[in-house]
N, C-alpha and C positions, 0 to 999 in steps of 0.2 A: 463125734465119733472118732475113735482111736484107733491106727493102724499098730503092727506086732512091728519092731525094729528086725533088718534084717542080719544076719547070720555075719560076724566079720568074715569067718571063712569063708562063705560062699561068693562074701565081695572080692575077694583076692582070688577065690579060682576065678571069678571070669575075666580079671583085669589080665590074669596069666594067661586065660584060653585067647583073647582080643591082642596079645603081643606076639602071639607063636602065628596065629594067622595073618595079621599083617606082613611080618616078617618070610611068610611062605608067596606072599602076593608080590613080594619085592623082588625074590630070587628068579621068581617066572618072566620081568621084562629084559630084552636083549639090553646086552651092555653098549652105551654110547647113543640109544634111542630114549625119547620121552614120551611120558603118555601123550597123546592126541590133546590139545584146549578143546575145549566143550565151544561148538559153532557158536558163534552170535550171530545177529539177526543179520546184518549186512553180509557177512562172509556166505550165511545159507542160501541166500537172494541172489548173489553172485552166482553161485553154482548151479543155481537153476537158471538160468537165461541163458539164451542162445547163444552161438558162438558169434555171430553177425554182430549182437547185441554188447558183447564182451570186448569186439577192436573196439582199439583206443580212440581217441578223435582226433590223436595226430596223426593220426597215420595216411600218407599220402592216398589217394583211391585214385586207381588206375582207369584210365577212360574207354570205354568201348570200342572198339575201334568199328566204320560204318562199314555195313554188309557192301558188296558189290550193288546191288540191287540202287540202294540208295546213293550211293556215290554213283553211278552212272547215270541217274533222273539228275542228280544238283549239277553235274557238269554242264557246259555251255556249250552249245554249239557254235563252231571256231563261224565268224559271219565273213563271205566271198567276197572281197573285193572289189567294186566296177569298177570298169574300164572310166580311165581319168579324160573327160573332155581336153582337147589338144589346146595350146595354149591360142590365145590371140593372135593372131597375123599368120599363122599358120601356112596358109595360103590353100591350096587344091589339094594338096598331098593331107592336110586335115581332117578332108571331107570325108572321107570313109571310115574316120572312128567315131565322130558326129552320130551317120547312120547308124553303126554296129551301138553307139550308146544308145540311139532311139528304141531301135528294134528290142534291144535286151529287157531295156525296161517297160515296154509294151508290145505285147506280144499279138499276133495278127490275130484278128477275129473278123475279118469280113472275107467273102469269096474274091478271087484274082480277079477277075470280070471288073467289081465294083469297086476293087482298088486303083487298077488301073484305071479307070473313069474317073474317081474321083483326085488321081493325082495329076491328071492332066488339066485337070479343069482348074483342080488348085495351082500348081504353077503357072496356068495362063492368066487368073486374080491376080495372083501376086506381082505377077511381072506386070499388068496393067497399071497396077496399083501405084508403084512404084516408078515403073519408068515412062508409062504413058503406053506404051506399045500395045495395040488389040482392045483399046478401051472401048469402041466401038462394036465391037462382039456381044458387051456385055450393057446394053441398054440400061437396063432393070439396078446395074448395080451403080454404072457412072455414067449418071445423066446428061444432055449436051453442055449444061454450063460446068462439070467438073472434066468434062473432057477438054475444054478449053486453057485448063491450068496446068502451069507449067509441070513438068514431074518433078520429084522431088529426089530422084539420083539419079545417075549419068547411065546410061544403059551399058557402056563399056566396063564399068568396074559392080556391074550387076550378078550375083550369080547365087545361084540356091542351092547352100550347102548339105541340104540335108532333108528327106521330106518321110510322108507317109501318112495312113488314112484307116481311122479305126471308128470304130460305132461310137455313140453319141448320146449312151444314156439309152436310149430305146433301139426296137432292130428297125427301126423306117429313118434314122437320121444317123449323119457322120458329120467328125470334123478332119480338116486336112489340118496337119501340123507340120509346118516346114520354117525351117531355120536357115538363112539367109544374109547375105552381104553387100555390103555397098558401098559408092560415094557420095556423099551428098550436095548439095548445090555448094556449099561453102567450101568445099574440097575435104573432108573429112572421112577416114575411113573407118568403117566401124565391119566387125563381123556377127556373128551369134545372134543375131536380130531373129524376133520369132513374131510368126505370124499363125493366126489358126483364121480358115474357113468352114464356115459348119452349109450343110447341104441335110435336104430333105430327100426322100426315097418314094417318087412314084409309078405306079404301074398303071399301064394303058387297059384297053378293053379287048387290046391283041395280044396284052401277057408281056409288051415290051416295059423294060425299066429304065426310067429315068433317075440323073439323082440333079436335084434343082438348088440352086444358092439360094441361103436363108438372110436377111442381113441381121446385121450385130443387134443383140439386145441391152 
């Protein structure tokens, strides 16, 4: 099959009508501007993502700074002080911070009635114990053969620096904690010496109350 050759003139009008119209597309863009490049794929991808997505990874990122809320929970609470035990050899003028150290960090939990009982009884133990003195009062706890032995400090450099009487694990028992001083047979003085007596808590069938020495377990 054979096509008809075409026209030279009609080839030459359109090469002329294709240079007038170029030439008219030229004059229309501003002077010192160039057309836009046709996107690529990277540059189109860029411009769709977010701006979040678009900082750089250098770029320093600024830290949150913590709400009130939370910095008030992580703070510490600043922890009180106690009262510092007086040093060694102190003498009597020591004894009253001894007690105020007892008391602070053991706070009373028995009625006045059953403190007072059980502190007397505790310092008349200890001082038996010790220097011998009233060991016969207490049968039950020093038999006739340890009442026969000698004490074991001097009753004159005797003295009980500090005492007090709190429950015992249950509400029918207590112990007396008392911190005390001495000399000893050798002539040795020592202070801060601690002694605990633990006591049991009975009641009669007329409602009196007793409180009874338990011995050491």
């Amino acid at each position: 099959m054979t096509t008809t050759p075409r026209s030279p003139r009609l080839l030459m009008l359109i090469t002329v009508l294709l240079a007038v119209v170029g030439g008219v597309a030229l004059l229309g863009v501003p002077h010192g501007h160039e057309l836009p490049a046709p996107a690529t794929a990277s540059t189109a991808h860029a411009a769709n993502l977010p701006a979040a997505a678009a900082t750089p990874a250098s770029q320093p990122t600024v830290p949150t700074p913590p709400s009130p809320q939370s910095a008030a929970s992580g703070a510490s609470t600043p922890s009180v002080p106690e009262p510092a035990l007086p040093p060694h050899g102190e003498g009597v003028a020591g004894d009253q911070a001894i007690q105020r150290n007892l008391e602070a960090a053991w706070p009373a939990d028995l009625p006045a009635t059953d403190q007072r009982e059980l502190l007397t009884a505790g310092r008349a133990l200890l001082r038996a114990d010790a220097t011998g003195i009233g060991r016969a009062k207490w049968p039950q706890v020093f038999p006739a053969s340890d009442q026969a032995v000698a004490p074991a400090f001097a009753t004159a450099r005797f003295r009980i620096q500090a005492a007090l009487a709190r429950r015992d694990g249950r509400q029918d028992t207590a112990v007396v904690h008392l911190v005390w001083a001495g000399t000893d047979r050798g002539g040795t003085f020592t202070d801060l010496r601690i002694t605990d007596w633990h006591f049991t808590r009975t009641t009669s069938k007329k409602g009196a109350v007793t409180w009874t020495w338990q011995p050491r377990t």
